[in-house]
C-alpha positions as a printed NumPy array, in Angstrom:
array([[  8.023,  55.854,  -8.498],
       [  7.35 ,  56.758, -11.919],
       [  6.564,  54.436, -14.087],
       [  6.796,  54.696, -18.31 ],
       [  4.735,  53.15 , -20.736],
       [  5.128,  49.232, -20.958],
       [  5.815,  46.059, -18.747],
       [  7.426,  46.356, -16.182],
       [  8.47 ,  43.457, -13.437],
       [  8.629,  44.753,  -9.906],
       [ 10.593,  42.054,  -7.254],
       [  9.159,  42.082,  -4.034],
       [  9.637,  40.009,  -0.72 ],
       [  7.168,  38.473,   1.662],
       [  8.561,  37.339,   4.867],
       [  6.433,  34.449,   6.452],
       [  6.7  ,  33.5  ,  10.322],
       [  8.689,  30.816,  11.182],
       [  5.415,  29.302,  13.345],
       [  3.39 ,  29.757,  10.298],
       [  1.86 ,  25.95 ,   9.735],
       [  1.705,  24.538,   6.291],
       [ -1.22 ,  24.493,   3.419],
       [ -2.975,  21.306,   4.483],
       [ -5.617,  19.485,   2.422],
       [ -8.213,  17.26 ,   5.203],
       [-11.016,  15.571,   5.291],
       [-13.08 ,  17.544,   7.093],
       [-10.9  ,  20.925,   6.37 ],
       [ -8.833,  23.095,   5.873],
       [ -5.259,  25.417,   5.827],
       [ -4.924,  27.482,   2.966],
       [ -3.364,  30.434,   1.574],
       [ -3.589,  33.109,  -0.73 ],
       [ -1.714,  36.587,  -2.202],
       [ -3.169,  39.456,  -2.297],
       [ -1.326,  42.287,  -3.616],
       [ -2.735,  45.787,  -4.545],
       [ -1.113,  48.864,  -5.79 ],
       [ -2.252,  52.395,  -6.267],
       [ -1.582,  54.559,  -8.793],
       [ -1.817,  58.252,  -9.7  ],
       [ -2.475,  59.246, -13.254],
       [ -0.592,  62.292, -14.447],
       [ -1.486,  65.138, -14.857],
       [ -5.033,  64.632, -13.767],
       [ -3.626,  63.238, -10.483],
       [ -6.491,  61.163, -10.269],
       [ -5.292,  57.81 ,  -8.132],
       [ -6.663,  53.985,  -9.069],
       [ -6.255,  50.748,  -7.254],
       [ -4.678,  47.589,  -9.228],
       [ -5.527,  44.305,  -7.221],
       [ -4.97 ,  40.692,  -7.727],
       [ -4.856,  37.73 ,  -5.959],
       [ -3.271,  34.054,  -6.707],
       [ -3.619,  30.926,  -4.415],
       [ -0.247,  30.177,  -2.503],
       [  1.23 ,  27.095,  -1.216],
       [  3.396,  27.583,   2.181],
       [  5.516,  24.797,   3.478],
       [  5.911,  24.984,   7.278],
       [  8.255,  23.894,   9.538],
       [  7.791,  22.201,  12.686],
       [ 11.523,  21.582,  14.608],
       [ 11.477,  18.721,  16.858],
       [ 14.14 ,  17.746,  19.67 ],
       [ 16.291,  15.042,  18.385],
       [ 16.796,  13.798,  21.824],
       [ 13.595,  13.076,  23.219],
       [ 13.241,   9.559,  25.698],
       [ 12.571,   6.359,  24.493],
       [  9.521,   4.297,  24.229],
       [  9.503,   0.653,  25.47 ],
       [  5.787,  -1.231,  26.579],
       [  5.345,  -4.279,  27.83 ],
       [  2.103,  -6.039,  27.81 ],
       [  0.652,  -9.348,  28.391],
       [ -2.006,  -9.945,  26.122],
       [ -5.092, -12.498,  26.43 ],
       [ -8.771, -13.137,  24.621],
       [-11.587, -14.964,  25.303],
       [-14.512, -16.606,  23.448],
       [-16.44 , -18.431,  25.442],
       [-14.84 , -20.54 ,  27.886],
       [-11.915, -20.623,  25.325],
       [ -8.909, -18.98 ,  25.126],
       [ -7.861, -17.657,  21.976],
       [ -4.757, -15.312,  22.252],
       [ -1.986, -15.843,  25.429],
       [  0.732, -13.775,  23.863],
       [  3.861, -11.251,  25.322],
       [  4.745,  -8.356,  23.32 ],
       [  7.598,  -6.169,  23.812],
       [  7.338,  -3.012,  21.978],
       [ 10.435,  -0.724,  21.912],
       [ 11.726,   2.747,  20.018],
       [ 14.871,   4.607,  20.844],
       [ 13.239,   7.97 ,  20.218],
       [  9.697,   9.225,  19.35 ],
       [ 10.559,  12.138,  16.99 ],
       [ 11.747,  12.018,  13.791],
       [ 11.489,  13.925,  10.712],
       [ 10.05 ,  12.989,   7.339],
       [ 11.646,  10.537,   5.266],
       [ 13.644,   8.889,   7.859],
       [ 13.62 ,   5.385,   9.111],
       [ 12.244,   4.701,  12.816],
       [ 13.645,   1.211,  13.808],
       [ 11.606,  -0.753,  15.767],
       [ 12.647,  -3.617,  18.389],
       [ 11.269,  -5.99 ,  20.366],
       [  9.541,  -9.308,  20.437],
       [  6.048, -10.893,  19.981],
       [  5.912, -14.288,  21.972],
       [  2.485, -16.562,  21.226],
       [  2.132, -18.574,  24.793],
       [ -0.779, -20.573,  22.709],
       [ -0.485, -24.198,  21.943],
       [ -2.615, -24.127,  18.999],
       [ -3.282, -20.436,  17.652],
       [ -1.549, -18.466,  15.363],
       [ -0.67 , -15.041,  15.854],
       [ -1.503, -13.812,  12.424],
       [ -0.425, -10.624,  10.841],
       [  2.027,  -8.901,  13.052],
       [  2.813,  -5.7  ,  11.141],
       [  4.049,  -2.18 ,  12.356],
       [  1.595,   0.486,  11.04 ],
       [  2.055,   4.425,  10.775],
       [ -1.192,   6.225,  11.172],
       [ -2.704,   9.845,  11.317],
       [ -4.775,  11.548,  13.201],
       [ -6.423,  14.501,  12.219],
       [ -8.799,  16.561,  14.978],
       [-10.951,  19.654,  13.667],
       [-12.78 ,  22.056,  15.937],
       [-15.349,  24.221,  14.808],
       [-17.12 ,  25.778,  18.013],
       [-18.908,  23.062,  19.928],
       [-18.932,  20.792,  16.748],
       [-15.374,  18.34 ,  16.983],
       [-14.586,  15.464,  14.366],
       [-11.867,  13.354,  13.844],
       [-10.099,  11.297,  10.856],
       [ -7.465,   8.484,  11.072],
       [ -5.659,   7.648,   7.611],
       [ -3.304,   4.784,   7.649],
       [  0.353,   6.181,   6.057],
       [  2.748,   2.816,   5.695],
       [  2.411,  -0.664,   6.957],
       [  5.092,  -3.312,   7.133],
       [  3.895,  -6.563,   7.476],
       [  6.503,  -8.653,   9.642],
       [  4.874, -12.157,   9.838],
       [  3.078, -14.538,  11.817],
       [  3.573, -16.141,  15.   ],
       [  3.373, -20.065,  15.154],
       [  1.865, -21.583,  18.491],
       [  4.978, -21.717,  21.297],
       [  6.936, -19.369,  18.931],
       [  8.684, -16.23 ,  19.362],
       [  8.815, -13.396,  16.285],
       [ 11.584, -11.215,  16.831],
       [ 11.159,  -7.491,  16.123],
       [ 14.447,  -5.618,  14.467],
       [ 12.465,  -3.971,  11.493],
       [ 12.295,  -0.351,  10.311],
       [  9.859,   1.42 ,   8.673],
       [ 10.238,   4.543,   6.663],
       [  7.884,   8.058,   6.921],
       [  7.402,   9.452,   3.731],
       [  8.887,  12.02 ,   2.144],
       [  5.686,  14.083,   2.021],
       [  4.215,  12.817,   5.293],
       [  2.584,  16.623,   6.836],
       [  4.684,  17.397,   9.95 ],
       [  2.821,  17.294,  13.474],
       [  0.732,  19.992,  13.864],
       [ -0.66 ,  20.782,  18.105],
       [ -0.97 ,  24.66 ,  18.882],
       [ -4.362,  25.218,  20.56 ],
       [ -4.978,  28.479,  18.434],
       [ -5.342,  26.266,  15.371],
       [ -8.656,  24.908,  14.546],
       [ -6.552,  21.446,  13.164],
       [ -4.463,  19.485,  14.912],
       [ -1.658,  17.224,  13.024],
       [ -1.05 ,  14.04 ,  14.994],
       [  1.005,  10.582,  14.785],
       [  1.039,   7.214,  16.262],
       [  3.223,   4.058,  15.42 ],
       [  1.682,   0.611,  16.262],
       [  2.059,  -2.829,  16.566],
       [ -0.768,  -4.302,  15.693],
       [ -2.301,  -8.207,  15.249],
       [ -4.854,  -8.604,  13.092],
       [ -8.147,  -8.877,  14.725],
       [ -5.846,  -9.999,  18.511],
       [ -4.038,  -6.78 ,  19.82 ],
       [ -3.271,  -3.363,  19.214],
       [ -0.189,  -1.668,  20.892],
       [  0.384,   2.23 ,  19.716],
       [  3.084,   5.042,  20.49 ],
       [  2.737,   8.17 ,  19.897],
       [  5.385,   9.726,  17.949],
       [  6.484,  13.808,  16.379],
       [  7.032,  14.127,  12.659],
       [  9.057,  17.015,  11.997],
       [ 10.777,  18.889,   9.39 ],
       [ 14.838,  18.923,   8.993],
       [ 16.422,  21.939,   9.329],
       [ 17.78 ,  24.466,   5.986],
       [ 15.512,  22.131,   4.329],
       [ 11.678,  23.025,   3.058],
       [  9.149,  20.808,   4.965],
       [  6.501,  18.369,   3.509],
       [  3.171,  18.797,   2.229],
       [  0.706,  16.372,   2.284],
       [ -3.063,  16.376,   0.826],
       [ -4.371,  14.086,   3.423],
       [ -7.723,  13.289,   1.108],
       [ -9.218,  10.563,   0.791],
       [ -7.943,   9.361,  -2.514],
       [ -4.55 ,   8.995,  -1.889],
       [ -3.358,   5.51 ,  -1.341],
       [ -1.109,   4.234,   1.549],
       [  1.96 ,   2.199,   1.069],
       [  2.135,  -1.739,   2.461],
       [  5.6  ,  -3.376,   2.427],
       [  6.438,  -6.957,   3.478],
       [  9.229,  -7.916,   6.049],
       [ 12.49 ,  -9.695,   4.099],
       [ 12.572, -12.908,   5.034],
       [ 15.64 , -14.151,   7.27 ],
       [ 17.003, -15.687,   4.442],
       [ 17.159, -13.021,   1.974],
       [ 18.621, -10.35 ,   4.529],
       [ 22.208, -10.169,   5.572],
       [ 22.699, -11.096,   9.269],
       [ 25.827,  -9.37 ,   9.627],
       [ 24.45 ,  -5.867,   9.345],
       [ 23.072,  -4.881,  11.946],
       [ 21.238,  -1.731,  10.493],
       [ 17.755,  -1.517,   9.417],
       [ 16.163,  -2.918,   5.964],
       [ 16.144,   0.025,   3.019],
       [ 12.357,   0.222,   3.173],
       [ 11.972,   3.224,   1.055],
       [  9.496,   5.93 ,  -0.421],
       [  9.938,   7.959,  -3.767],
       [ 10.772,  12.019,  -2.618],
       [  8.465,  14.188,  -4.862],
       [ 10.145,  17.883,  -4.924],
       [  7.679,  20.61 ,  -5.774],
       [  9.059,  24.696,  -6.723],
       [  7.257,  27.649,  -6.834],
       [  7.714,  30.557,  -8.626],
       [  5.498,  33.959,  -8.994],
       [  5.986,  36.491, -11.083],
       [  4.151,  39.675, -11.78 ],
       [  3.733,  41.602, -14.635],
       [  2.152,  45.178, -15.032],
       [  1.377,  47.142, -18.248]])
């Protein structure tokens, strides 16, 4: 190729793996990305060649697919605590999911019950949190970092009362899809639990993945980014003839790329 005197734009492709995983931001590191493109030139009539280099950070957006029909996820536990010689919790929870993948900005509707068997305690602050957990490797040296996502606070439990569970929580748009290969230093994980404030704990494990034709999330899992707390609808405000989940929601936020090289 001979090129004149000028600028001149040159279009070029780069095809990525499919399995490639996305740039992720942690806590205790890092996937990230950069370009690197060189070309070499011969001067005329010398013939004498040089090398043009440069290099620009990059930003890939994987895709992890997930199996839309995986089994569902019901537990059922009988919880009790102890101080003393008194009892302070005597509760039943049911804990129930149709499916434990789903993809990023959809809702997962949970079901169930949470029955307080106390005559005087309250069950206080039943809500249904989504959490991350994030496991690095580096040689012998392993660390881990949990980041709370969403939480939906559903209510409290009066003594000889039973809180019904029909609630559904939404993943966020930009939620980082799960990430477990063994030849990756960082592994991408989630759970979904139930969770009592200070009484009981109850967690599933679910798979965030990415839809399909569609780019995937990216999330910069740092510490400074807040998570998002919503509050059940009361009974009152919330139509009992549909039968489909609340419109919890989370704003998208749709980021393009473009590069462009120029050559004189």
């Amino acid at each position: 190729m001979v090129l004149a005197e000028g600028y001149h734009r040159l279009p070029m492709l780069l095809m990525l793996p499919t399995n490639l995983p996305g740039s992720f931001d942690g806590k205790y590191g890092a996937i990230a990305y950069r370009i690197v493109v060189k070309f070499s030139l011969r001067r005329f009539p010398s013939g004498e060649e040089a090398m043009l280099e440069t290099e620009s950070e990059a930003v890939v957006w994987g895709s992890t697919p997930i199996n839309p029909s995986t089994p569902s996820f019901c537990i059922q536990r009988h919880l009790r605590k102890k101080a003393l010689c008194f009892n302070r919790l005597d509760c039943n929870v049911t804990f129930e999911l149709d499916r434990c993948a789903f993809v990023a900005g959809e809702h997962i509707l949970v079901t169930g019950q949470v029955v307080n068997n106390h005559a005087t305690s309250v069950v206080k602050h039943v809500s249904i949190e989504l959490r991350q957990k994030v496991h690095y490797t580096s040689g012998e040296a392993k660390k881990t970092d949990t980041r709370l996502i969403t939480r939906l606070v559903c209510g409290s439990v009066a003594p000889a009362n039973v809180l019904p569970l029909h609630h559904s929580i939404q993943i966020p748009y930009d939620c980082y899809p799960s990430l477990e290969r063994r030849s990756i230093n960082i592994q991408v994980s989630y759970v979904l639990l139930l969770t009592s404030l200070g009484n009981f704990t109850v967690e599933a494990p679910i798979v965030i993945g990415t839809r399909a034709a569609c780019p995937s999330p990216l999330s910069i899992t740092s510490g400074d980014k807040s998570s998002s707390v919503y509050y059940c609808t009361p009974p009152s405000e919330h139509d009992s003839a549909n039968d489909g989940p609340p419109p919890y929601s989370t704003h998208p936020q749709v980021c393009y790329l473009i590069w462009r090289f120029a050559f004189k």
